[in-house]
PLY file of the C-alpha trace (Angstrom):
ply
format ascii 1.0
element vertex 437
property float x
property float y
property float z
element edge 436
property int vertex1
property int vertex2
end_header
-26.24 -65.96 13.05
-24.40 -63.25 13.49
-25.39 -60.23 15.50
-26.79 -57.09 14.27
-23.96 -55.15 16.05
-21.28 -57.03 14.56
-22.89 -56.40 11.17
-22.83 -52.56 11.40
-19.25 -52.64 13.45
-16.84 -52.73 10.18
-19.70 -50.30 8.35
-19.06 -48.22 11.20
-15.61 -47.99 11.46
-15.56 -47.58 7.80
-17.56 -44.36 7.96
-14.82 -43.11 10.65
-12.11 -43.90 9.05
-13.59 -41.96 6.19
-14.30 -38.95 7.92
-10.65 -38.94 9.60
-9.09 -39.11 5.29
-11.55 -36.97 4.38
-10.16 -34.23 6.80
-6.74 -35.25 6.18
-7.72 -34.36 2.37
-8.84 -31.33 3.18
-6.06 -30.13 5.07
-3.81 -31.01 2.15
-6.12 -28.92 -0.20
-5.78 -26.36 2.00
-2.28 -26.21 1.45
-2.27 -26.79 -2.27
-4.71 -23.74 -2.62
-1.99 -21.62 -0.55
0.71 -22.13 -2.80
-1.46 -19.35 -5.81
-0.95 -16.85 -3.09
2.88 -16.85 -3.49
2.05 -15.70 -7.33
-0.16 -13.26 -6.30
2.53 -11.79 -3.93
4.87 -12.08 -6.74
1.98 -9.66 -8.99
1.57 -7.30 -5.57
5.26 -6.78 -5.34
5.90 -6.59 -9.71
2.61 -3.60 -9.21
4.64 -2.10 -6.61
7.47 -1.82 -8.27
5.70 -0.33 -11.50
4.58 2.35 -8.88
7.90 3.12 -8.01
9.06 3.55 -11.54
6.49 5.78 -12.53
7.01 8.20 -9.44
10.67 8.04 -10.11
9.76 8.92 -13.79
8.07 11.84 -13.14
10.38 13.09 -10.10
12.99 12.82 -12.84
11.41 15.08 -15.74
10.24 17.94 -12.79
12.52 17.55 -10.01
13.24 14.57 -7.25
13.32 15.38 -3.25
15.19 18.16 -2.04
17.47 18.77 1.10
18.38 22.16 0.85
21.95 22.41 2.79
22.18 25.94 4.12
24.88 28.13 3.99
28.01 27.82 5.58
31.00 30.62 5.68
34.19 28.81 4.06
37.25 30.81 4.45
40.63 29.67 2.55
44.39 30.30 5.03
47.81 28.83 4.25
49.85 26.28 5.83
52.77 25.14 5.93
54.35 21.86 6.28
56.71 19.56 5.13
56.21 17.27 2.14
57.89 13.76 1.07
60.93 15.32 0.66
60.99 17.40 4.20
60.97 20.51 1.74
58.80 23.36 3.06
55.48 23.93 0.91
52.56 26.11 1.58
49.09 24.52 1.08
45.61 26.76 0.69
43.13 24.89 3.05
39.79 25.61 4.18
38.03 26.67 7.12
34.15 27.05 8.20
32.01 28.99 10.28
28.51 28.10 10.81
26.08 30.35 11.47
24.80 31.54 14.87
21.29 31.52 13.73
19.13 30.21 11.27
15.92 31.46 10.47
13.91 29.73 7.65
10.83 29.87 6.11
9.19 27.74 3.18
5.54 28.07 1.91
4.86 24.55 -0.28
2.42 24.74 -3.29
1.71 21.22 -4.09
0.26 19.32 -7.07
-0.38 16.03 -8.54
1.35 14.49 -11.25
-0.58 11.40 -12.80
1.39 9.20 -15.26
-0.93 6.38 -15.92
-3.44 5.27 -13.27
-0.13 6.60 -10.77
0.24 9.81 -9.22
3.01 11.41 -7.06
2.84 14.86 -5.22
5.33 17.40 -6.68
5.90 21.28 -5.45
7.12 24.47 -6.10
8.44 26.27 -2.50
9.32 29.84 -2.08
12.24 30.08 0.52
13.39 32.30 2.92
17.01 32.34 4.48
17.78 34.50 7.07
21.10 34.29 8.75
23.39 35.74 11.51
27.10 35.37 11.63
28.22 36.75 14.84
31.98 37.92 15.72
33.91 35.26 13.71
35.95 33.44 16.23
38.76 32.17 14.09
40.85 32.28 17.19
39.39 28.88 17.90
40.81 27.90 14.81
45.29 28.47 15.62
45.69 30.13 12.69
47.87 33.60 12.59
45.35 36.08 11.28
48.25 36.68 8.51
47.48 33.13 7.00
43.80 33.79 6.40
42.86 34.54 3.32
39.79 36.87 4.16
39.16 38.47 0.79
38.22 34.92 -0.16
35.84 33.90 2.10
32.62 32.15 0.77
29.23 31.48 1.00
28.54 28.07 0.70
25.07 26.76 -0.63
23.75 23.27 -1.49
20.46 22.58 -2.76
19.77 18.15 -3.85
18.76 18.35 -7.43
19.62 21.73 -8.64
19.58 21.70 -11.87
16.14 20.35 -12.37
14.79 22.34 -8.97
16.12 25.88 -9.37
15.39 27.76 -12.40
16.77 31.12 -11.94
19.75 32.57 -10.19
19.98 32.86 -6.35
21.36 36.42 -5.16
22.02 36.18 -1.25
21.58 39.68 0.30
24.57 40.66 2.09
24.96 44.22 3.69
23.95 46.62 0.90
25.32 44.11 -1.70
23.15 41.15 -3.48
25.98 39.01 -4.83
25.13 35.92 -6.60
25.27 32.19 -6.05
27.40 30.09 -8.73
28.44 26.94 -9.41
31.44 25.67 -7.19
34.83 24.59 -9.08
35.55 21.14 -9.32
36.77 19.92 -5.92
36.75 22.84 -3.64
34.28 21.74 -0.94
32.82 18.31 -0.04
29.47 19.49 -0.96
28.76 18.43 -4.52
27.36 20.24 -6.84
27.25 23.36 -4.30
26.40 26.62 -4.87
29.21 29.38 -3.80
28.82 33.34 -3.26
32.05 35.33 -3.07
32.03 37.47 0.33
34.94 39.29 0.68
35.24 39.94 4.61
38.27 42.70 6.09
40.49 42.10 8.75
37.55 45.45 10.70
34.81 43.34 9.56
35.46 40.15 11.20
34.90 41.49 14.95
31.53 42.38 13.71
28.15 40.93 13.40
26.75 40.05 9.80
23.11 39.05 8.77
22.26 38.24 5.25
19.40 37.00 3.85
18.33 34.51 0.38
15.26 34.26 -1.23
14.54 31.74 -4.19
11.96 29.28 -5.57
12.82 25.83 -5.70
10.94 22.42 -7.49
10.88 19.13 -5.99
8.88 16.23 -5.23
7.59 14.41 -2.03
9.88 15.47 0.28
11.49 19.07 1.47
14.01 18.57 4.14
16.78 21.36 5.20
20.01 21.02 7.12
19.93 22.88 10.46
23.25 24.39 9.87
23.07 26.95 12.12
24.01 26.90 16.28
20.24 28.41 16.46
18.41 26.92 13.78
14.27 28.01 13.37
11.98 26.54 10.41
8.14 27.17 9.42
6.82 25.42 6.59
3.00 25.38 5.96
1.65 24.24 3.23
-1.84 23.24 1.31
-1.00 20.03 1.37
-3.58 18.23 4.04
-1.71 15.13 5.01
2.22 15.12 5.59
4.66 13.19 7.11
7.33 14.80 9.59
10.73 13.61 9.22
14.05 14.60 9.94
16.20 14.48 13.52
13.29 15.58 15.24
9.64 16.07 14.97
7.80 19.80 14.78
7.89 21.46 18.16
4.41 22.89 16.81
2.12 21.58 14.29
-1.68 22.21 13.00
-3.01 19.87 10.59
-6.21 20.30 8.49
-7.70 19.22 5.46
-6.88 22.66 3.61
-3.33 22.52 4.59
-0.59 22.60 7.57
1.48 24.96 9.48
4.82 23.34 11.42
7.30 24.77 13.63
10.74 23.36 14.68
13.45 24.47 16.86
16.69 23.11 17.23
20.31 23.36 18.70
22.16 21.86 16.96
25.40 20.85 19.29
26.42 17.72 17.51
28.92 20.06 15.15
31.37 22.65 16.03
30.52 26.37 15.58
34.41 26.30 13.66
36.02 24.04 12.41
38.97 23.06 9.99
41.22 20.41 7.98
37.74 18.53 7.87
34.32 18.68 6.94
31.48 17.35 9.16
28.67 15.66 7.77
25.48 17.34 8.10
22.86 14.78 7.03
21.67 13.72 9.83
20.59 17.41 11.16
18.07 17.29 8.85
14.22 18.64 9.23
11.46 18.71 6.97
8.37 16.89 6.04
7.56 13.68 3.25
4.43 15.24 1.30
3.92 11.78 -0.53
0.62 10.79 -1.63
-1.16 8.08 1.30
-0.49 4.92 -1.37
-0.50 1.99 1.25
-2.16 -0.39 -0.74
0.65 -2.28 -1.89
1.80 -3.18 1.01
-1.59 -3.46 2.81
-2.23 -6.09 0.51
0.87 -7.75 0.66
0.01 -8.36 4.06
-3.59 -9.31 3.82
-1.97 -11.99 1.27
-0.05 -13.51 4.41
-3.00 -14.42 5.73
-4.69 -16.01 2.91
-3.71 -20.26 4.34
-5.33 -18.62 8.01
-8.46 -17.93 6.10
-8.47 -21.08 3.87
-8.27 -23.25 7.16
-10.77 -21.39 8.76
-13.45 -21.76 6.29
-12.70 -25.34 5.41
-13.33 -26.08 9.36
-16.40 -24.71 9.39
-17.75 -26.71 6.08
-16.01 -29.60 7.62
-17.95 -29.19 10.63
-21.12 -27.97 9.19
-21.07 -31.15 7.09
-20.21 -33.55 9.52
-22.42 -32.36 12.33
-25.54 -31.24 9.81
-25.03 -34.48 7.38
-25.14 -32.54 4.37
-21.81 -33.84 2.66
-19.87 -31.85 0.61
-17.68 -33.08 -2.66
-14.06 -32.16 -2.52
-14.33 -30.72 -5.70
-16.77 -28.49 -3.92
-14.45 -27.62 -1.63
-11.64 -27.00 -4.20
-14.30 -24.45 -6.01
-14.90 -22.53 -2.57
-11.45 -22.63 -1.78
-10.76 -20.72 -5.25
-12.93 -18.36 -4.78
-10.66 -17.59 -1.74
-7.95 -17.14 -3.46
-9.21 -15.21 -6.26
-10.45 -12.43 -3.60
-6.97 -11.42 -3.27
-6.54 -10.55 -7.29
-9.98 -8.48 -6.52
-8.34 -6.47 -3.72
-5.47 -5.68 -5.55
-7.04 -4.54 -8.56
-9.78 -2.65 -7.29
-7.38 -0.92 -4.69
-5.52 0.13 -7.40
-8.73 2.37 -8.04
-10.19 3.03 -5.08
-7.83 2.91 -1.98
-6.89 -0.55 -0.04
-9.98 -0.17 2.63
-13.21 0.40 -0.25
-11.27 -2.58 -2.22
-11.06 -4.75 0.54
-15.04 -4.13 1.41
-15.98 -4.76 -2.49
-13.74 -7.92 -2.86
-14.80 -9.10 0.57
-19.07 -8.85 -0.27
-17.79 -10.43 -3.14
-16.30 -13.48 -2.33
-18.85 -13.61 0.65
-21.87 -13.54 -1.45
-20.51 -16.00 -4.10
-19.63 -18.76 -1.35
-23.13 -17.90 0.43
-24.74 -18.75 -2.63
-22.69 -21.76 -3.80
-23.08 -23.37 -0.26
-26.70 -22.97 -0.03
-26.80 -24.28 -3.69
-24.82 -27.33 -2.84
-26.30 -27.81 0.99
-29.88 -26.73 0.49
-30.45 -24.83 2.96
-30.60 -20.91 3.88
-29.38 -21.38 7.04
-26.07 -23.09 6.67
-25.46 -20.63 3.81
-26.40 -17.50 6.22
-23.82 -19.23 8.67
-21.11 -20.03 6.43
-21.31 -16.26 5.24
-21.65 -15.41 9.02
-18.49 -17.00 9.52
-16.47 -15.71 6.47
-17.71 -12.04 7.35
-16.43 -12.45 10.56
-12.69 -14.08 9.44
-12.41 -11.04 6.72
-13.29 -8.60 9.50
-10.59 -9.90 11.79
-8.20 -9.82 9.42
-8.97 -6.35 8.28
-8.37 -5.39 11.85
-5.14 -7.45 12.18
-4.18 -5.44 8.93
-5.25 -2.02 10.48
-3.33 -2.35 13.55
0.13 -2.86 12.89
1.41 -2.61 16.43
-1.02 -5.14 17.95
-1.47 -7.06 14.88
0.71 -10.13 17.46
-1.66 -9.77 19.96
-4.89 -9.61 17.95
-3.83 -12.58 15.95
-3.07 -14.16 19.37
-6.10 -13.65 20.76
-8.25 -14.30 17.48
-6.63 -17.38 17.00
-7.11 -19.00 20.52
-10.91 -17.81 20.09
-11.00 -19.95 17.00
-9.38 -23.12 18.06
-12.29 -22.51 21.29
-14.56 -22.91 18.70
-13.70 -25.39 16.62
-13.11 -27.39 19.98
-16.17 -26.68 20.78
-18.46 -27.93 18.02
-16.34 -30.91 17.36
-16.98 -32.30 20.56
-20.01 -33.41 18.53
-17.99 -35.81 15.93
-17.85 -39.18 16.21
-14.12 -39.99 15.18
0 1
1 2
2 3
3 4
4 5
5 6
6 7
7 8
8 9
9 10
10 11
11 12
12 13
13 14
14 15
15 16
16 17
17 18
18 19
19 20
20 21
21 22
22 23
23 24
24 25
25 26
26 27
27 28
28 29
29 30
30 31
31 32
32 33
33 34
34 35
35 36
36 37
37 38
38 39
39 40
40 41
41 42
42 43
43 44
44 45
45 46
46 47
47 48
48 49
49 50
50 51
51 52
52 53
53 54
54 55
55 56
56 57
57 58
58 59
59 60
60 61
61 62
62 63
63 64
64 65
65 66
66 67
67 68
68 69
69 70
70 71
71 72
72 73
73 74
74 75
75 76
76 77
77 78
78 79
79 80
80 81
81 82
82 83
83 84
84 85
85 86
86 87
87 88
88 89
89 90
90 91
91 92
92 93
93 94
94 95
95 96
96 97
97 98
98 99
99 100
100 101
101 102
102 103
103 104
104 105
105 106
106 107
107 108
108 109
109 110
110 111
111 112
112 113
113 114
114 115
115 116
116 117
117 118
118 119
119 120
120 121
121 122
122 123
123 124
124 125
125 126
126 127
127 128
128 129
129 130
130 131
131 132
132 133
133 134
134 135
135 136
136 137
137 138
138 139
139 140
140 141
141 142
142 143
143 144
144 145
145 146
146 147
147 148
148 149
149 150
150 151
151 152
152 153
153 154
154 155
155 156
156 157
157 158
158 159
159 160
160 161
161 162
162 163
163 164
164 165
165 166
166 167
167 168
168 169
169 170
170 171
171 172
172 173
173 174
174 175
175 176
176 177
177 178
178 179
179 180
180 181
181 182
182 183
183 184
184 185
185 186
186 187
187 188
188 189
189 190
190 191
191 192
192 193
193 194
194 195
195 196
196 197
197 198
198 199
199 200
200 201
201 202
202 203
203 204
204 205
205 206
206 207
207 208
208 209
209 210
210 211
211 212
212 213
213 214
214 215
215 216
216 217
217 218
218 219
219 220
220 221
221 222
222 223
223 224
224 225
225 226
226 227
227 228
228 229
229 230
230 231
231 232
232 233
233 234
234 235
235 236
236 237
237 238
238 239
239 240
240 241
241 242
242 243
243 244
244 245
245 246
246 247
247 248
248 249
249 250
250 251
251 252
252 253
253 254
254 255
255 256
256 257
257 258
258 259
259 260
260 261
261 262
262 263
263 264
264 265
265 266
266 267
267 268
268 269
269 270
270 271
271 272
272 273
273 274
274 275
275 276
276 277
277 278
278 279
279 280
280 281
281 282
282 283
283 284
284 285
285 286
286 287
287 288
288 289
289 290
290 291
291 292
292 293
293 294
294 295
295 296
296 297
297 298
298 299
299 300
300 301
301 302
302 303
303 304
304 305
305 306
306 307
307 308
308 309
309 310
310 311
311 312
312 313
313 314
314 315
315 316
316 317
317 318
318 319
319 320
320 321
321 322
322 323
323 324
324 325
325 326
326 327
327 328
328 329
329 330
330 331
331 332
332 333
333 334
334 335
335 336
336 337
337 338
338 339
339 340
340 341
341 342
342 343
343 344
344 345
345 346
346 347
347 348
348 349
349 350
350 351
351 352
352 353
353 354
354 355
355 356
356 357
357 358
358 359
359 360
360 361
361 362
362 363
363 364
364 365
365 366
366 367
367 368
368 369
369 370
370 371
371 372
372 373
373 374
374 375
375 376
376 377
377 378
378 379
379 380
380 381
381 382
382 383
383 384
384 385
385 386
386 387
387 388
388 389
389 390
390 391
391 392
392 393
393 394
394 395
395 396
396 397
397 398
398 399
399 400
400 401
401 402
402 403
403 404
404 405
405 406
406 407
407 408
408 409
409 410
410 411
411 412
412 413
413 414
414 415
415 416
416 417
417 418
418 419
419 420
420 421
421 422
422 423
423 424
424 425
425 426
426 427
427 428
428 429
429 430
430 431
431 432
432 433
433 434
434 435
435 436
C-alpha cells in the first residue's frame, strides 16, 4: 500500500506548479493592461495639442509674444568699387551705431483670455525708451566723412507682431522735435517689418551727445522680451501678474515676487556686438531679456509622466494580491485581477480629465481616493476581510504617493525611483520568503 506521502507528493507538486503559472499569468496581464496606457498618452498628447491651438488662436486675434528690438542709429555712405566689368560704380550702404545706454521701462497689465475650458494670459504694456548716443565715432568705421550721408541717418525700431500689437503711431522724442516712426521700405535693413524715424544729423552735431526718448503702448501675449541694444542697457518691468517666468540671456539682477504682482531689474553689458559697425548686420536675438507671463498649465505634461509609470504601479499592486493571496489563502480569480487591474488604468483618464478642471495636483488626489476606495472595496468584497482590504489600500496609497513625489521632483525623480524601487523589491523579498514554490 502505498504511503500517505507518496499520495500527497504529485498533489503537492501540482499545487506548486500552479502557483509558479499562476504568477507567470499574472505578469503577462500585467503587461497586457499596460498596453491602454499608450492610448491614453496618445489622448494626453491630442489634449495638449488642442491647448496649444486654442492659445495660438487667441494670441492670433489680440496679439502673439513680443520682442521689442530697440533702436539702432543706421546711417547710409557711398562706396566705391569695381563691378563685373572692373567699371567704377558707387553703391549706398549702411552703417550702425548702437546706443551707449539704454534705459527701459515697461509696466504689464495682464488679463485672461478663455476660449473654451482654455485660457492664455494676454497684456497691454506701456513703454518707456530712453536713450543716449554719445559722440558718434564713425572714425572706427574708414569712411571719409564726405561719403556719409548724414542727412539720412535713421532711427531704427522693431517691435514682433506690430500690426496686431501697436495701435497708434510711435513719435520718438528727439531734441525739441517728436518725429514719427514708419514703416521701413522693402529691403533696407535686415530687420523685418521695422519701424524707421528720419533723424537728420549735421556734420556739428555728430561730435555731440544726443538723448531721445519713445513712449508707446504695445499688445501681446505670454511673453515680453527686449533686445539689449545698447553698450549700457537697464530694464524694469513690474507687473500684476503674480507668477512669471524670467527668460532671456540672463536672469533679473533684482526681483520681488508676490501674489499681487512683481517688480524686476536687469543690468547688462552687452560686449558680444560692436558699438559700430558696417557692410553687416549682427544678430541681436540672443541679447534678449524679459519675462514668459504664461498661465502655470503643467498638467499635460505632469500627466504624461504619471502615465509612464502606470506598468510600475500595475506590478506593484498585482505583487501584493499575489502575495496576500498566497500567504493569507484567500485566492483570487484572474478575472479579478483583470477588473482591479482596470481600475488602474482607468485612474489615468480620471486625472486627465479632472486636471483639466482643477489643476494636475487636486486631480491627482480625487482620481487617486478614487481608484483607492474602489479596489479597497472590491478586495474586501472578493477576500472577506477588512483587513486585507485596509492593507491592499495601505499599499496602493503608498505606490500613488511615491509616484506623486517622483512626479514632483523632476531633478531627483532617478534617485527617488532608485531608491523606491530597491525598497520594494526588499519587500516583496521579504514576504515571499513565506511561499512555498
Amino acid at each position: 500500500m502505498e504511503s500517505a506521502e507518496a499520495i500527497n507528493q504529485p498533489s503537492s507538486l501540482w499545487d506548486k506548479g500552479k502557483l509558479f503559472l499562476k504568477g507567470i499569468i499574472i505578469f503577462v496581464m500585467a503587461l497586457g493592461l499596460w498596453l491602454p496606457t499608450y492610448f491614453i498618452m496618445n489622448v494626453v498628447k491630442e489634449r495638449k495639442g488642442r491647448q496649444k491651438e486654442a492659445i495660438a488662436d487667441i494670441s492670433n486675434k489680440w496679439a502673439g509674444r513680443q520682442t521689442v528690438t530697440c533702436p539702432l542709429l543706421m546711417i547710409p555712405y557711398n562706396e566705391t568699387e569695381k563691378d563685373d566689368k572692373a567699371n567704377m560704380v558707387t553703391l549706398k550702404k549702411n552703417a550702425y551705431f548702437m546706443p551707449d545706454k539704454l534705459d527701459i521701462q515697461s509696466t504689464v497689465f495682464p488679463e485672461k483670455r478663455h476660449r473654451g475650458i482654455y485660457q492664455v494670459a494676454v497684456y497691454r504694456s506701456d513703454i518707456n525708451l530712453n536713450i543716449k548716443f554719445n559722440a558718434l565715432q564713425w572714425q572706427q568705421l574708414k569712411i571719409p566723412s564726405e561719403n556719409i550721408l548724414w542727412n539720412e541717418a535713421m532711427l531704427i525700431l522693431r517691435v514682433t507682431d506690430n500690426l496686431k500689437g501697436i495701435n497708434e503711431d510711435i513719435f520718438v522724442k528727439w531734441g525739441d522735435s517728436n518725429i514719427v516712426f514708419t514703416p521701413q521700405p522693402s529691403g533696407l535693413t535686415n530687420l523685418n517689418d521695422a519701424f524707421v524715424a528720419n533723424i537728420p544729423l549735421t556734420t556739428e552735431e555728430i561730435a555731440k551727445e544726443h538723448s531721445c526718448s519713445i513712449k508707446f503702448s504695445l499688445n501681446g501675449s505670454e511673453q515680453l522680451l527686449f533686445t539689449a541694444s545698447g553698450r549700457e542697457n537697464k530694464l524694469e518691468m513690474h507687473s500684476e501678474w503674480p507668477n512669471p517666468s524670467f527668460t532671456g540671456v540672463k536672469l533679473p539682477d533684482t526681483r520681488e515676487i508676490k501674489k499681487t504682482g512683481f517688480v524686476a531689474d536687469w543690468k547688462y553689458m552687452n560686449r558680444s556686438v560692436p558699438q559700430v559697425w558696417k557692410n553687416t548686420f549682427y544678430d541681436l536675438s540672443a541679447s534678449v531679456l524679459g519675462a514668459d507671463l504664461m498661465i502655470p498649465v503643467d498638467s499635460y505634461d505632469k500627466t504624461e509622466r504619471s502615465v509612464k509609470y502606470a506598468l510600475l504601479c500595475i506590478i506593484l499592486t498585482f505583487a501584493a494580491f499575489f502575495l496576500v493571496e498566497t500567504i493569507y489563502k484567500r485566492p483570487l480569480h484572474l478575472v479579478q485581477y483583470g477588473l482591479a487591474g482596470l481600475a488602474l488604468v482607468l485612474f489615468y483618464t480620471l486625472l486627465l480629465s479632472i486636471s483639466e478642471y482643477t489643476g494636475f495636483n487636486l486631480a491627482y488626489l480625487l482620481a487617486g481616493a478614487a481608484t483607492i476606495s474602489l479596489v479597497t472595496w472590491y478586495v474586501g468584497s472578493v477576500m472577506r476581510s477588512s483587513k486585507l482590504a485596509l492593507f491592499i489600500g495601505f499599499v496602493l496609497a503608498i505606490v500613488y504617493s511615491y509616484i506623486f513625489i517622483i512626479i514632483q521632483l523632476q531633478d531627483y525623480a532617478l534617485l527617488m525611483g532608485s531608491i523606491g524601487l530597491f525598497i520594494a523589491l526588499a519587500i516583496i523579498m521579504y514576504f515571499s520568503r513565506k511561499l512555498q514554490w
